[in-house]
C-alpha positions in Angstrom: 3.1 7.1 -30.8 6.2 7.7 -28.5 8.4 4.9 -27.5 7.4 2.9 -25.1 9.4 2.4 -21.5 10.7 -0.7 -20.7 9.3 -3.1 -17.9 10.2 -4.8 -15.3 10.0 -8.1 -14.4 7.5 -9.3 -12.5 9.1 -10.9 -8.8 7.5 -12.6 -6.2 7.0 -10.3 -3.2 8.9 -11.9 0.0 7.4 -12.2 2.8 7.3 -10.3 6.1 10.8 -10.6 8.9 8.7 -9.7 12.3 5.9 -9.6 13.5 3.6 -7.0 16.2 0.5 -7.8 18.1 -0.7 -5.7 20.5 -3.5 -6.3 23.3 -5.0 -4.0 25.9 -4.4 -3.7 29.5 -7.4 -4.2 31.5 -8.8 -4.0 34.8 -5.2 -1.2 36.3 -5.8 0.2 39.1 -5.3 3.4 39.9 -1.7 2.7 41.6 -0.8 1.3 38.4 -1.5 3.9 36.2 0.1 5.8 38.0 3.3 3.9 38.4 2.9 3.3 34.5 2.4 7.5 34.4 5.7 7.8 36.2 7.5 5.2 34.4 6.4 6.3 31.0 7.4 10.6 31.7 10.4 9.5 33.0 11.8 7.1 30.1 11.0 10.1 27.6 12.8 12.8 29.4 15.6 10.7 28.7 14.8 9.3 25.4 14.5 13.2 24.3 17.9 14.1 25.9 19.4 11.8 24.0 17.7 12.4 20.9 19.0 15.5 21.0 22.2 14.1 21.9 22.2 12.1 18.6 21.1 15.0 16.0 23.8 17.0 17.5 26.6 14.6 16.5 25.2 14.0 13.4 27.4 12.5 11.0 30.1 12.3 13.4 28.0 9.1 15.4 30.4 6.1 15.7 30.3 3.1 18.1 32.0 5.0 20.4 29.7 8.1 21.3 26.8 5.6 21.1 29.1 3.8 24.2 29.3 7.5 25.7 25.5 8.2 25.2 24.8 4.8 27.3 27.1 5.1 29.8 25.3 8.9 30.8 21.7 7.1 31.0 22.9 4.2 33.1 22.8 5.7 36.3 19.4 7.3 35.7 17.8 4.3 34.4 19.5 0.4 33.8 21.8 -1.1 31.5 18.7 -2.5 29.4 17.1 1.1 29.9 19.7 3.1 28.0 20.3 0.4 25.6 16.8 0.5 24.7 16.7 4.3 24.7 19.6 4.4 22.5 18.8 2.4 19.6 15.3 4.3 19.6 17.1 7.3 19.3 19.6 5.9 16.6 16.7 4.8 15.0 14.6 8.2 14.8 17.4 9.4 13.7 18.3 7.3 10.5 14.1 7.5 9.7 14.1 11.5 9.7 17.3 11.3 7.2 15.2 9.0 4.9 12.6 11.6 5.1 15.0 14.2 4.4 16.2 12.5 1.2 12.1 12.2 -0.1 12.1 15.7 0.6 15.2 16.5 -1.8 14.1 14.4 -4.2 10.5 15.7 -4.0 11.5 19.4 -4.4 14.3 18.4 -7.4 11.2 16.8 -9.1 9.2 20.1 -8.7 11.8 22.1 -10.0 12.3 20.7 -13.0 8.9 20.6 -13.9 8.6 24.2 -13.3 11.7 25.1 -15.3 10.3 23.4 -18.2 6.8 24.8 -18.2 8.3 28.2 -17.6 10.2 27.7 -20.8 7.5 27.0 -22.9 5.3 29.6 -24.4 2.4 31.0 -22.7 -0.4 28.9 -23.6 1.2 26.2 -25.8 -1.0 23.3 -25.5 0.2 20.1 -23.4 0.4 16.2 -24.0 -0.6 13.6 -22.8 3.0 12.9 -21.2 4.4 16.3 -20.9 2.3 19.5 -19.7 2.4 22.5 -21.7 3.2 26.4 -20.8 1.1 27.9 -18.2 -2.3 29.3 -19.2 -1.7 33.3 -18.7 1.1 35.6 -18.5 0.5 36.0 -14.4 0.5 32.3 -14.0 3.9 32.6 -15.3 5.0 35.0 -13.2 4.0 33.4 -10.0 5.6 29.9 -10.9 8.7 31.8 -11.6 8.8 33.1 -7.9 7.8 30.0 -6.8 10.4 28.3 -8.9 12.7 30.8 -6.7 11.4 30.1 -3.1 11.6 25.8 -4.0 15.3 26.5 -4.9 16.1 27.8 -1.9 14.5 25.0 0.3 16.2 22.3 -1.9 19.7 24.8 -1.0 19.0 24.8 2.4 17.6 21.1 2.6 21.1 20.0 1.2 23.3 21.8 3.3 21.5 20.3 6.4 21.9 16.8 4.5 25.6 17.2 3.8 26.3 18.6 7.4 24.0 15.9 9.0 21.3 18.1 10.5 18.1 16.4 10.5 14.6 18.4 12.3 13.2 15.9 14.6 9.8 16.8 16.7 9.4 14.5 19.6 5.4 13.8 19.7 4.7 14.7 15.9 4.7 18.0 14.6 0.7 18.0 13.5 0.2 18.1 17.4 2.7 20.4 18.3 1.0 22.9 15.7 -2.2 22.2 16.8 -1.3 24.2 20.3 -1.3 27.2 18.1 -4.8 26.7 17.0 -6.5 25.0 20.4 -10.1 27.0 19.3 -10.1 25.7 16.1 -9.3 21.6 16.9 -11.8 21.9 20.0 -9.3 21.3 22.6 -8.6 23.2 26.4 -4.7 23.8 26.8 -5.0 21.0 29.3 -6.3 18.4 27.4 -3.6 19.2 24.2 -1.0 19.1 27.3 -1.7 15.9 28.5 -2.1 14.4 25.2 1.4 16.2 23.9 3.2 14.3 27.3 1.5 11.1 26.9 2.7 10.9 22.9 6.2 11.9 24.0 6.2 9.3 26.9 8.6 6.6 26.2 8.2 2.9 27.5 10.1 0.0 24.9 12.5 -2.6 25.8 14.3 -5.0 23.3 13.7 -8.7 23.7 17.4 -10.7 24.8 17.1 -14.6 23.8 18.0 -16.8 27.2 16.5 -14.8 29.6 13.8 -15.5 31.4 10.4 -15.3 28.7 12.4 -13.8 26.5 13.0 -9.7 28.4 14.4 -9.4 31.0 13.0 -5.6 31.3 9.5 -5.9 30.7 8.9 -9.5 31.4 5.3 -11.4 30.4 4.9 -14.9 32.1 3.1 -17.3 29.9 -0.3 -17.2 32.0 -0.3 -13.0 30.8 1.5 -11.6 34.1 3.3 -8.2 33.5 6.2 -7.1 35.4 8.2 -3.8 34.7 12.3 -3.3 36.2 11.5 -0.1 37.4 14.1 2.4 36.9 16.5 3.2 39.7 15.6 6.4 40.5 11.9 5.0 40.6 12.9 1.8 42.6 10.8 2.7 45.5 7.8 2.0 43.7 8.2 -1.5 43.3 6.1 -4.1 44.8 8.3 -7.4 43.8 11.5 -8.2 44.7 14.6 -6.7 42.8 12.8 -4.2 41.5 10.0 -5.0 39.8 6.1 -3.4 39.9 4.1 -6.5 38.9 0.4 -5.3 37.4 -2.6 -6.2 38.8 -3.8 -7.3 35.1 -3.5 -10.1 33.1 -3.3 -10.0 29.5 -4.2 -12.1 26.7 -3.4 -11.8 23.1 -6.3 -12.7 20.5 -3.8 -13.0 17.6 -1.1 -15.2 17.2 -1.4 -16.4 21.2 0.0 -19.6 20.6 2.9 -18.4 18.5 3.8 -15.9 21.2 3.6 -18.6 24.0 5.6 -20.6 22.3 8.4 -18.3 22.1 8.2 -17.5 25.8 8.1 -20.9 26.9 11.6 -21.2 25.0 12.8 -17.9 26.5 13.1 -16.6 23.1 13.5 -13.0 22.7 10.2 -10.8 23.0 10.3 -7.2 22.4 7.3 -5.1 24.4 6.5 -1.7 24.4 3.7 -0.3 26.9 1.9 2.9 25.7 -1.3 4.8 26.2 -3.8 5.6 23.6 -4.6 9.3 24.7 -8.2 10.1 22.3 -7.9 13.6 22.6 -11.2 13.4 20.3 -13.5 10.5 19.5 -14.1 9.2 15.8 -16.9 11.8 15.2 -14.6 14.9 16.3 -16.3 15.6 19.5 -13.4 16.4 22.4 -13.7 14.0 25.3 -12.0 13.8 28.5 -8.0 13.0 27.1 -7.5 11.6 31.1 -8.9 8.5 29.8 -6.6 6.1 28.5 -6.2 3.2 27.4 -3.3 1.5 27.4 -2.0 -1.0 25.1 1.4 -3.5 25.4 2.3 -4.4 21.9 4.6 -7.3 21.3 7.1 -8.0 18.6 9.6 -10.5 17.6 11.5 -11.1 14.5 11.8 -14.8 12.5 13.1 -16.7 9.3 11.4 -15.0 6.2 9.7 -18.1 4.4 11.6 -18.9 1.4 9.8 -17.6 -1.5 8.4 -19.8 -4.2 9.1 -19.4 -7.9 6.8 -17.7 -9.7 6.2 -20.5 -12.2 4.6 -22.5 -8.8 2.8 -19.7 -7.4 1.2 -19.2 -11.0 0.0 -23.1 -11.2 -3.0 -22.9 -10.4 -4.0 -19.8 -12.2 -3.9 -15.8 -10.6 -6.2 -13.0 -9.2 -5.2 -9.8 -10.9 -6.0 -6.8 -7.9 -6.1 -3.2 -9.5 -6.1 -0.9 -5.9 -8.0 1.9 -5.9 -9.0 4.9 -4.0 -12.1 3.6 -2.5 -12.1 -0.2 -3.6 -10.1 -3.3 -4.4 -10.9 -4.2 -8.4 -10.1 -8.1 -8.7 -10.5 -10.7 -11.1 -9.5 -14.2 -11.4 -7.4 -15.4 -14.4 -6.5 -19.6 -15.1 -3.4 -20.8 -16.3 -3.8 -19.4 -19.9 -4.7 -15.7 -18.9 -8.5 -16.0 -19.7 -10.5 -14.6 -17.3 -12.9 -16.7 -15.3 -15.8 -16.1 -13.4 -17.0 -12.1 -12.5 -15.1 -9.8 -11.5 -15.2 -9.1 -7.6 -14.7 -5.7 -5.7 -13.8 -5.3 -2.3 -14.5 -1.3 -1.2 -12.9 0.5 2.0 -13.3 3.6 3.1 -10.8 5.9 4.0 -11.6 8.3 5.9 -11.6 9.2 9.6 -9.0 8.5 11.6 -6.4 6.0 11.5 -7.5 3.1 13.3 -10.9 3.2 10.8 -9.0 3.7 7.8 -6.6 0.5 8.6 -9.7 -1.6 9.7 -11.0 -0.9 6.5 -7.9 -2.1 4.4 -7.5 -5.3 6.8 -11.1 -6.3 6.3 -10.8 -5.8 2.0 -7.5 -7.6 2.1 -9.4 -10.5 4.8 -12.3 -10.7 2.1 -9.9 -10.8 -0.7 -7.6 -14.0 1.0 -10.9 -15.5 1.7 -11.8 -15.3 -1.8 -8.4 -16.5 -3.1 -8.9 -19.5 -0.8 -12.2 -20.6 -2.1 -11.1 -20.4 -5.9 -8.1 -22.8 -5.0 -5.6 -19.9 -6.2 -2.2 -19.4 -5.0 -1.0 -16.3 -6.1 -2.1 -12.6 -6.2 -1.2 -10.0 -8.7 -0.8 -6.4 -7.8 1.0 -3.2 -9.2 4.5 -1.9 -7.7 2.8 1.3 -6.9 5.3 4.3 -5.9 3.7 7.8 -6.3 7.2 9.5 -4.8 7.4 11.7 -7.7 4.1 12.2 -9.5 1.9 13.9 -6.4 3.4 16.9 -6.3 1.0 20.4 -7.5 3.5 21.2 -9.4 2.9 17.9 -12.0 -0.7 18.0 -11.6 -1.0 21.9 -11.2 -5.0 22.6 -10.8 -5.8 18.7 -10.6 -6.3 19.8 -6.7 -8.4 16.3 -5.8 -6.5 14.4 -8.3 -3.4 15.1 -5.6 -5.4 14.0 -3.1 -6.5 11.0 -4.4 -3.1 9.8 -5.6 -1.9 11.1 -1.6 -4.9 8.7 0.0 -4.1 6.0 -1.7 -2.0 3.9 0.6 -0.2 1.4 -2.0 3.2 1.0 0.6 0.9 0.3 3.6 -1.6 -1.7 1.5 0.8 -4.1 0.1 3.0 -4.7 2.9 -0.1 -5.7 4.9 -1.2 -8.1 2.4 2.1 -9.7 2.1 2.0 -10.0 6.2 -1.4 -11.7 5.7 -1.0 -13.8 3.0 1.9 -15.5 4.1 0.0 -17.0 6.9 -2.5 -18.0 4.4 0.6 -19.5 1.6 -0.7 -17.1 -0.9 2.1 -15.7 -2.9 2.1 -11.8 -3.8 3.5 -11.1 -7.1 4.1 -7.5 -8.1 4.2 -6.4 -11.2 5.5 -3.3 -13.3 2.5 -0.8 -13.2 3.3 0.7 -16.9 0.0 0.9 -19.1 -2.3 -1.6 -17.0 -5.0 0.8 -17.0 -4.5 2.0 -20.6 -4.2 -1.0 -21.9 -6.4 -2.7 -20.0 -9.3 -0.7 -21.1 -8.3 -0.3 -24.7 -8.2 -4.3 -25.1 -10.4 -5.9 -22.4 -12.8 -3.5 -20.9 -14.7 -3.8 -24.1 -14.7 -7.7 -24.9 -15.3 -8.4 -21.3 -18.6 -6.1 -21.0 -22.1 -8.3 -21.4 -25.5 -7.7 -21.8 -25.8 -8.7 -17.7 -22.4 -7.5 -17.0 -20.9 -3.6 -17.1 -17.0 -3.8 -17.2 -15.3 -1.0 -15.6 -12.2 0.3 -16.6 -10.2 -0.9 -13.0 -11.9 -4.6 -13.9 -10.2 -4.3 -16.9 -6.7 -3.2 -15.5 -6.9 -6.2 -12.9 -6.7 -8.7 -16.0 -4.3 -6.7 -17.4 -1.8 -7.1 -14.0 -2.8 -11.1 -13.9 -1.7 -11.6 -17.4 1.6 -9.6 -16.8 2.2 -11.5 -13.5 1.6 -14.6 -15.7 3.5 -13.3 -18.5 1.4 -13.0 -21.2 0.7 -10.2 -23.4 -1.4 -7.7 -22.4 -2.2 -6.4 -25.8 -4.5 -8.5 -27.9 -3.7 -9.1 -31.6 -6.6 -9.0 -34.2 -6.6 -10.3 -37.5 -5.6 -8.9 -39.9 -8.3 -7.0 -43.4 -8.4 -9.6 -45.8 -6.8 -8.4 -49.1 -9.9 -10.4 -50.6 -13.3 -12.1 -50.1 -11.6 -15.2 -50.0 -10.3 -17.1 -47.1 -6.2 -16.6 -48.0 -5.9 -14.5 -44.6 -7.2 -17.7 -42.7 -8.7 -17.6 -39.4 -6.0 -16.1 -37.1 -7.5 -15.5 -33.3 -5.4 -14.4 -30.5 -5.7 -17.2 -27.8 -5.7 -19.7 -30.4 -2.1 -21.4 -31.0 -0.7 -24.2 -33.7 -1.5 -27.3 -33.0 -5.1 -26.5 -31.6 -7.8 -28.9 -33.2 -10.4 -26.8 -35.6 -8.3 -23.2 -35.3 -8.3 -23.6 -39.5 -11.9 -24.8 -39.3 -14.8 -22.8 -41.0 -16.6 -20.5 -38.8 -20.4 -21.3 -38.2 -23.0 -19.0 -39.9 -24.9 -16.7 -37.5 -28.3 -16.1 -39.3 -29.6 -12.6 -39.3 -28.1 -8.9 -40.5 -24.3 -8.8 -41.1 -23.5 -6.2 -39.2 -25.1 -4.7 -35.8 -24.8 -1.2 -37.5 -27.0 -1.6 -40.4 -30.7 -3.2 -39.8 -32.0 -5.6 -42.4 -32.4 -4.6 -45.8 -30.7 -1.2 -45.3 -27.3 -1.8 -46.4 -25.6 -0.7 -49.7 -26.0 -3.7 -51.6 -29.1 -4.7 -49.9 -30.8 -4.2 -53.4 -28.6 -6.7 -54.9 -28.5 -9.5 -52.6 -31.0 -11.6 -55.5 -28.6 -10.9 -58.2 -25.6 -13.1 -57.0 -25.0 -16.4 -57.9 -27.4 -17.8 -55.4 -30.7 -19.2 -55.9 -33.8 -17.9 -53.5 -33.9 -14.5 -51.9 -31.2 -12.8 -49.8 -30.2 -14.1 -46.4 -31.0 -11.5 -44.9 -34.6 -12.4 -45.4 -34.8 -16.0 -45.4 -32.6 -19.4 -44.6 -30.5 -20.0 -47.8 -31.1 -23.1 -49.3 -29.4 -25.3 -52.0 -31.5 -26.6 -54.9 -31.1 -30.0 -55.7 -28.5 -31.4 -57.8 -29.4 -33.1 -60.7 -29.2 -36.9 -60.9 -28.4 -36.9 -65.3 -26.4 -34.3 -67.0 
């Protein structure tokens, strides 16, 4: 057996900085839309000027061309405007460079894999922890020219880091691609056009503290009024004083409502952002008309993370161990001592369709999961530190086509940064564990134990107790006792749960009448025969209750 990696500690998640609720506007008339239509087209021309403005300098950005960048989109929009465009900018700008570092390290990771297959001979056999050489001679020979074309995308993906070039697509690149193949996605070049406007539209405006509700920009009056500061080339639209286009609307948020008013009533800052939902195709893939929108205000505002408990108080009252899965959430609950209690519970999703459908589904596991955890009087939840960066790529799993897919589904970032937003409002702590043999160990030690007559134990049931006793810190591996040297009782009665100190651990074990072992039925063993001849009166056990003859009462 190789050596083993070490682990990490586990560490109570902390909880969320912000928070984002969104509601819909209802009931605009068609003056609004429009107005919002304008607004919206506008705003992005800008914001994609200056997105261009802000790849080009690249690494050269300071506090003083950010100054420059705002002073140009002042006159063509507000102060507030081109601060708000800006930092959006700066923003898109710092996520694509993240991106481009996965990308590096993705393709360095593919590389080296390849380079070690390559020099392995063709067909040498693979572990279980390294893969082998490839199967045939042109396998070979294709890897090595891939191995050649991957080099030269890492080459040309560093120069571009080192020189600060990053490849932004305003309004997503699956959508600019999808122009090429209109036929195929079921779409008429004027529905992708009005959709590929409408995602490149650009209506956001940062939340200043003392002003009046909190924005001064996009301003929301406590009874749900809306009112936008139109931009000054759009000023003659307004229908409010100073510049403002007040909606005919009122809005009302079914989340959080009394938080949010709270903060307005205080003139604490809000952020807002106004967008439309263009559904270029419904949930079953049938086009519809993309000139129906529905538009969505979304707000946001930051606070105090909650100071996170110690794990020795989250784990008081015991732990649920979650193992996340493709399609379902394996859970068990585990006490104070790491025994498992109860059944095991799974919560399934499903995860395909589009986006809205596939997060419903992982809000309404993780909902039934907190719900659970409440009932059972538990106040922390065990889960894995899931990162699949480097172990999705073909070039790992070669032919393992849906295994790449399944590991790509799986949304472990989004799944556990949702259930740390959730649980906090529910004071359920999220603990997060090293993921390192959970499912091997879990199913070499528990899955067996834990299965019943009434009760099949799957193999994810098994690596949930596994990640609640490592949360708790327990061993996950379960010592047994040791082969007696002898038929006599030197070797004691060693268990694993049981510890010094615990009355009866040294006690005699009771006798369980009937065969001796489950593989051999009575009167088929070895020394079946010979039962009678030890130094027992009556017949074997195996056939009848053993029974002591009576002592005599003279010698």
């Amino acid at each position: 057996m190789g050596e083993l990696r070490s682990l990490a500690e586990p560490f109570v998640a902390s909880g969320p900085g912000g928070v984002a609720v969104r509601t819909r506007l209802k009931h605009l008339t068609p003056d609004d839309e429009q107005v919002l239509r304008q607004v919206c087209g506008h705003l992005g021309s800008l914001a994609s000027k200056d997105l261009k403005a802000r790849c080009r300098d690249g690494l050269e950005h300071s506090g003083g061309t950010w100054a420059a960048r705002k002073r140009e989109l002042t006159p063509l929009s507000s102060s507030r405007w081109a601060g708000s465009i800006t930092k959006a900018s700066h923003d898109q700008w710092a996520l694509a460079r993240r991106g481009q570092s996965a990308h590096i390290h993705n393709l360095e990771a593919g590389i080296r894999t390849i380079e070690n297959r390559l020099s392995l001979p063709v067909g040498q056999k693979g572990t279980k922890k390294a893969p082998g050489g490839y199967r045939s001679q042109r396998e070979w020979h294709a890897k090595s020219r891939r191995l050649r074309v991957l080099q030269d995308r890492l080459a040309a993906a560093r120069a571009d880091r080192e020189a600060g070039i990053v490849h932004v697509v305003r309004g997503g690149k699956r959508l600019a691609r999808t122009r090429h193949h209109l036929e195929a996605a079921q779409l008429t070049e004027g529905a992708w056009r009005r959709g590929w406007e409408a995602e490149r539209w650009f209506l956001a405006a940062d939340g200043e503290s003392g002003k009046r509700y909190g924005n001064e920009t996009i301003r929301v009056s406590p009874d749900g009024e809306v009112s936008i500061k139109l931009p000054a080339p759009l000023a003659y639209l307004a229908n409010a004083p100073l510049g403002r286009y007040v909606l005919a609307c009122r809005i009302t948020f079914a989340h959080r409502a009394t938080e949010w008013a709270d903060r307005v009533a205080a003139n604490r800052a809000v952020a807002y952002r106004i967008l439309p939902h263009s559904r270029l195709r419904s949930s079953g893939g049938t086009p519809i008309d993309a000139g129906r929108d529905r538009w969505y205000l979304t707000a946001s505002w930051q606070f105090p993370p909650t100071p996170a408990l110690s794990i020795e108080a989250a784990l008081a009252h015991g732990v649920i161990g979650v193992d996340m899965n493709a399609d379902h959430l394996a859970a068990w609950r585990l006490d104070v001592h790491g025994n498992p209690t109860g059944a095991p519970r799974r919560f399934f999703y499903d995860l395909t369709g589009s986006a809205p459908h596939r997060d419903a589904q992982v809000r309404h596991a993780l909902t039934r999961l907190l719900h659970w955890a409440r009932t059972c009087g538990v106040k922390a939840i065990a889960v894995e530190d899931l990162d699949f960066a480097a172990e999705k790529t073909r070039e790992k799993h070669g032919r393992k086509r849906r295994f790449r897919q399944l590991i790509s589904g799986m949304p472990t970032g989004k799944l556990r940064a949702r259930l740390t937003s959730m649980a906090d409002q529910t004071g359920i702590a999220v603990i997060a564990v090293d993921p390192a043999y959970t499912s091997t160990w879990g199913a070499q030690h528990w899955q067996k134990p834990l299965t019943t007559k009434n009760r099949k134990t799957t193999r994810h049931d098994a690596a949930a107790v596994a990640i609640g006793r490592r949360a708790q810190g327990h061993p996950i591996r379960r010592r047994t006792a040791p082969p007696p040297a002898h038929r006599s009782d030197e070797q004691g009665h060693r268990t694993v749960q049981t510890r010094p100190g615990v009355p009866g651990r040294e006690g005699t074990r009771p006798r369980i009448p009937g065969p001796r072992t489950r593989s051999v039925p009575p009167g088929r063993g070895a020394n079946a025969g010979n039962q009678n001849a030890q130094h027992r009166s009556g017949r074997s056990a195996e056939h009848e209750t053993w029974q002591q003859d009576s002592l005599p009462l003279s010698p």
